[in-house]
N, C-alpha and C positions, 0 to 999 in steps of 0.2 A: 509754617504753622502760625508765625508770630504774626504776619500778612495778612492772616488770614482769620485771625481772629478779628484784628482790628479792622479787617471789612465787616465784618459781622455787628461790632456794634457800634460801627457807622451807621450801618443801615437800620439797626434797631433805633438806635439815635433819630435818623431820620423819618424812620416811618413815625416814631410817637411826634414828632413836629408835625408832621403831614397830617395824621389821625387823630390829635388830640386838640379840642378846640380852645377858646377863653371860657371862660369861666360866664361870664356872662352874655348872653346871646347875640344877634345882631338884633337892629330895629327891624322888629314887624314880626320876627324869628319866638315862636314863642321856646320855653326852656326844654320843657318836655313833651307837649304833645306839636310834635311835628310831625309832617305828611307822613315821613319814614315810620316812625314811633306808633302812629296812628294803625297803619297797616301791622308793623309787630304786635300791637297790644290784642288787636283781632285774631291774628295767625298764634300769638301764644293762650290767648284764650280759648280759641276753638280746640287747637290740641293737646290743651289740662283739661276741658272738659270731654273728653276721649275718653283718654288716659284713666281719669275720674269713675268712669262709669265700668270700664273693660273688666274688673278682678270682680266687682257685684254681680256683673249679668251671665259672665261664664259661671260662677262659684251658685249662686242662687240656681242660677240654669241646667247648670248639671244637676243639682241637688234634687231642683222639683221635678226632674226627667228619671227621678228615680238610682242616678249614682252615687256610689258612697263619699262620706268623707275625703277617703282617701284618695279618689279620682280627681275630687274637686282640689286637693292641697299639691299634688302632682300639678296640674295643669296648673298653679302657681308658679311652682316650682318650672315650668318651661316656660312661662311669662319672661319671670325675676330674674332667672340664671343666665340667660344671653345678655341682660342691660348690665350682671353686676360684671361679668365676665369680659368683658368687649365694650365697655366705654372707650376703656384708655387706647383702642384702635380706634375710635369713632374720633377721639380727639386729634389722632396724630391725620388722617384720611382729610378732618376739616381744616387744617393748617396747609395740604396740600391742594384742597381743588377747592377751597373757600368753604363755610360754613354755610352759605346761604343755600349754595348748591345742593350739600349734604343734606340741610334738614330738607329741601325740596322734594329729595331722592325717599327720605325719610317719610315723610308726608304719602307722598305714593305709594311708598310697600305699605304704611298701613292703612291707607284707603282700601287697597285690593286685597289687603290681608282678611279685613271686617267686611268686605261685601261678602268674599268665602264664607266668612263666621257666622253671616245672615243666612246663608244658603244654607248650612248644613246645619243650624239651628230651627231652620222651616221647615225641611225634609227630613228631619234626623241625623244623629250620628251614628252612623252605619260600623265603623270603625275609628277609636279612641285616638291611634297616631294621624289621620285627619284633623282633630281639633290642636293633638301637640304640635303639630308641626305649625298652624298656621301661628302659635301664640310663640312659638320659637320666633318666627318672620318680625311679628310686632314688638317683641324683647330688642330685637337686633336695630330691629328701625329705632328705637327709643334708643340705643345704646351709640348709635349715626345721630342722633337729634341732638341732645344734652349739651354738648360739649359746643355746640354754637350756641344753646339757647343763649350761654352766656356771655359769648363775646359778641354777638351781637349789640346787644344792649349797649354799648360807649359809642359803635357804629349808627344810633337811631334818635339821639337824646345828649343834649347836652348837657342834664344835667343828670348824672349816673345814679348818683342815690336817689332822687325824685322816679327817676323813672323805674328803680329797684322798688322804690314804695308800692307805687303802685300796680305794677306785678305783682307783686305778695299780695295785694286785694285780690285781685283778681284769683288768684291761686288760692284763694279763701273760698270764694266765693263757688269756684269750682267743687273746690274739695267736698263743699257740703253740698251744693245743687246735682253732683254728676252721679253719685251715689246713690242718691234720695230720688231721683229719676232714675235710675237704672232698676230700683227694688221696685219702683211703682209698676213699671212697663214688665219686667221680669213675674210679677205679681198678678199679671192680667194674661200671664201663658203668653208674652210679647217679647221675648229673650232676642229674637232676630232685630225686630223693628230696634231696640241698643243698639247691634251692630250696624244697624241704616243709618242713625245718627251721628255716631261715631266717623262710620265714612266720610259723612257729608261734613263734618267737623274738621278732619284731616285734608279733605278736597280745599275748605275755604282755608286753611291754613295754608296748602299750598301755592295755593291763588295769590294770598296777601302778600307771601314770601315771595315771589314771584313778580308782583308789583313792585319791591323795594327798588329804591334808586342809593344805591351807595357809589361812594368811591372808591380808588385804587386800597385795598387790601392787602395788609403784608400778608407775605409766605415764606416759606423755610429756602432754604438755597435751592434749586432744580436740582443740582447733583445730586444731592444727597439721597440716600436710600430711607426705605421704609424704618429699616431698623434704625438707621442712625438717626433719620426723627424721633423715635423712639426715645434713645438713649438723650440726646440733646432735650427734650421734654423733661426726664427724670432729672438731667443736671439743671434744669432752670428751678425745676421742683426743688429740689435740694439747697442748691444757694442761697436759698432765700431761710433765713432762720423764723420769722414770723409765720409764715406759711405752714412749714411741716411741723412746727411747734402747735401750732392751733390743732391741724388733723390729729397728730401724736393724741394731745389732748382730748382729743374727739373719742377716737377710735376708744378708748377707757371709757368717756361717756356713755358711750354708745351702746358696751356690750354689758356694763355694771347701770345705769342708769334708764336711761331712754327705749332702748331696746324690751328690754319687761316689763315698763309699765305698762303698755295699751294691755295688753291680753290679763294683768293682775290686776288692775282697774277695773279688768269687765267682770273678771270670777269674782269680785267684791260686791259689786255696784248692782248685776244685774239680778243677783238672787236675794239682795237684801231690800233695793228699789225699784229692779225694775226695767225691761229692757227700754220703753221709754225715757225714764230719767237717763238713763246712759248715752239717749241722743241728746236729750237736753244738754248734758255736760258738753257732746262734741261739740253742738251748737254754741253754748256760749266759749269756746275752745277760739271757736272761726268768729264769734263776732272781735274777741282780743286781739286777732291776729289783723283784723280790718283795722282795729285801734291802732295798733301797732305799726303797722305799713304807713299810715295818717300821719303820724305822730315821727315815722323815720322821713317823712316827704318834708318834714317841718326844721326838726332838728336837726342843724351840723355840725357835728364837735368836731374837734382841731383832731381829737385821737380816736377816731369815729372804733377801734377796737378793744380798748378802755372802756368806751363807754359802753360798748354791747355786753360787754363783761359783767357790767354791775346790772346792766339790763337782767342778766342768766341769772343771776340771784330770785329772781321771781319764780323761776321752774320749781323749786320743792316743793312749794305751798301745796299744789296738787296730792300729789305722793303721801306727804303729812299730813293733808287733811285726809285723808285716807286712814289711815294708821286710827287718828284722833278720832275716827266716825262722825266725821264735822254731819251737818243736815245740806240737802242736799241742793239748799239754796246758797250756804255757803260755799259749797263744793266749786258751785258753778261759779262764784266770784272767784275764788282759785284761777280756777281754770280761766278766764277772763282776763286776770292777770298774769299770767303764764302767758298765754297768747299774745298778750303786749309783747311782753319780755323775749321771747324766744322767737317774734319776728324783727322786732329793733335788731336784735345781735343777727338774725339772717341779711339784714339790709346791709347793716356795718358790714358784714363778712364779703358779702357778694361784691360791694362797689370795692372793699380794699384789692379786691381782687382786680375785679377789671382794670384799675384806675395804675395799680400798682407793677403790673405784669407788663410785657412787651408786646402788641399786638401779633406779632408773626410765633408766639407762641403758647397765646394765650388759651387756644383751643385744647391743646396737651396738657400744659400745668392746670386749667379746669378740670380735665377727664384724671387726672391721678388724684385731685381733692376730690370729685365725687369717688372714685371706687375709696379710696381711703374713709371717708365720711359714714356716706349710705353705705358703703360693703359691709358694717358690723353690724348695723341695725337688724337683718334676719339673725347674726349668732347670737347677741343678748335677747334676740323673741326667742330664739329656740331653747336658749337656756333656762326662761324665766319657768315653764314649766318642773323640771329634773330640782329647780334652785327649791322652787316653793315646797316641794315634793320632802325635799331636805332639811332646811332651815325652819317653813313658815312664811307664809305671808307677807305680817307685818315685818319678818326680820330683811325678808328681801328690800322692801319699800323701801325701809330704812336706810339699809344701805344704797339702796338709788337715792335718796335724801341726801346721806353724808358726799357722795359721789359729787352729786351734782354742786353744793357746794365748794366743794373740791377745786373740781374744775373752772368756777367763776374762781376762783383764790390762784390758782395755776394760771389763767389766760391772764390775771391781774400783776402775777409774778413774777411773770416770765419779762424782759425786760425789752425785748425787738417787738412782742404782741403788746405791751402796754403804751411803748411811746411810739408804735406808727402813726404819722402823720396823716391827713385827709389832702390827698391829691382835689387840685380844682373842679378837672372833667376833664373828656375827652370827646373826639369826635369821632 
């Protein structure tokens, strides 16, 4: 056993020499957009603007077809339930036959998942487990994808937060263009032609991934079994006191903070301003978040998770202004600065991750922070209702207010998340 560890992290030893580059590039090499990088940033952009569009044009599409509510929140609910369910296998699967493969494989099922979705969106739906089953296929594909999105990323780009930056553009940009097209097209009785898009959105992400040229890729040992991937993932997850201290943290965030405010945002917002101004707000939301990404490509602190920390101090504002019935130009300044704030600390979080983990394992310890992270954010939405129902409104916000300060005080507290270091880069 003693043999046999210390093979183990010889070879983790070795693979981050092999994998991990200098800090500064070669001549001619630019830092971030390399040929590889180049192809990722297309392949991750074409599959967040999918992604982006899919919950609009089933939910809208069901709706003006004439189905209730409840059909439309169901068919979420078989979207969402395979990705939060089945990451953490998505992650151990890509540590075993590579990432690049996985999201490939990814990429196809939900090309062919969305052509069906167009077909039986043009013809009708004849029967309801026809449409669950295909949003099961693209949950599951999502839940295959994720867990390389992110280690890809050290694989593509020398310089990890740079190229973390501007991802988070892009995922900006998405988040508002994919939606905003989806309601337009869904709006002209064109719910399929989303799914046509979508495909061909998945197809070029295929394609791109497909084109990558990487090198040698660590892996887990052959022998080892499914499970004990498994198990070996949860002990890297574990050992690390920074890591499951930030989720720990999260996870509170998540189900007291973050979690209820979109939906007690909009019961505020949209019967007093307007459902307009409410996209106003998302919009200036995404333009922060563009700031934000800008300003993490620029900035790099020695404690790059210190610093995201004092970034989260900007998320209240929101919330509070809410409470205070700020006007609705302030609102969006909030919100503007929130979207700074709360994409700086995603930049910080994502590169300490990459930069900090062991490549031959990194695909697992990502897939246990996303179910840990994203997994509470439906039970603090499902609670914000039964909460408001109880307390009040403004007593909810509030508490998402004190919460989230909280949490920036906890991430600053805690003494492994305050003084980690900013790793150079990797290759």
């Amino acid at each position: 056993m003693k043999d046999r560890s210390a093979d183990h992290t010889a070879a983790v030893t070795s693979s981050q020499t092999r994998d991990r580059p200098a800090e500064a590039p070669q001549a001619g090499e630019p830092a971030i957009w390399t040929r590889n990088f180049q192809f990722y940033f297309t392949a991750r952009s074409a599959g967040l603007l999918g992604w982006a569009m899919l919950p609009v044009a089933v939910t809208a599409g069901l709706l003006s077809s004439g189905y209730s509510l409840s059909t439309a929140g169901y068919a979420m609910a078989f979207l969402v339930g395979p990705f939060a369910g089945l990451v953490i296998f998505g992650g151990v699967l890509a540590d075993r036959f590579t990432a690049r493969r996985m999201m490939i494989a990814a990429d196809l099922s939900n090309l062919t998942a969305h052509v069906l979705l167009a077909l039986l969106f043009a013809y009708g739906i004849d029967h309801l487990w026809h449409l669950y089953t295909l949003l099961v296929v693209a949950g599951i594909a999502n839940a295959m994808f994720q867990p390389g999105a992110s280690s890809t990323v050290p694989l593509v780009s020398r310089d990890v937060q740079g190229a973390n930056g501007v991802l988070r553009i892009s995922e900006a940009f998405t988040a508002l263009g994919g939606p905003a097209l989806a309601g337009v097209l869904v709006g002209t009785a064109a719910t399929e032609w989303v799914m046509v898009i979508s495909a061909v959105s998945y197809g070029t992400s295929a394609c791109c991934l497909f084109a990558l040229r990487l090198g040698a890729v660590p892996a887990p040992p052959a022998d080892e079994s499914f499970v004990r991937n498994l198990v070996v993932g949860w002990q890297e997850f574990r050992s690390r006191n920074w890591l499951w201290g930030v989720i720990a943290i999260w996870m509170v965030f998540a189900v007291l903070s973050w979690g209820p405010q979109l939906s007690i945002a909009a019961g505020v917002i949209v019967p007093e301003h307007g459902a307009t101004a409410f996209g106003l707000l998302n919009c200036a939301f995404g333009a922060g978040t563009v700031a934000g990404g800008v300003l993490a490509m620029r900035y790099k602190p020695a404690r790059p998770l210190a610093a995201g920390a004092v970034a989260m101090l900007a998320y209240p504002l929101y919330p509070l202004g809410i409470v205070l019935d700020w006007p609705v130009w302030l609102l969006a300044v909030a919100q503007v600065v929130v979207g700074v704030g709360i994409t700086f600390w995603g930049v910080m979080w994502a590169t300490s991750v990459q930069t900090q983990v062991p490549g031959e394992v990194l695909n697992r310890v990502h897939a246990y922070e996303v179910a840990g992270s994203v997994g509470m954010f439906p039970v603090g939405s499902a609670l914000a209702g039964p909460a408001v129902g109880a307390f009040g409104t403004d007593e909810v916000l509030l508490v998402g207010v004190v919460v989230a300060l909280l949490t920036a005080a906890a991430l600053l507290a805690a003494r492994p998340i305050r003084t980690l270091g900013r790793v150079p880069g990797r290759a």
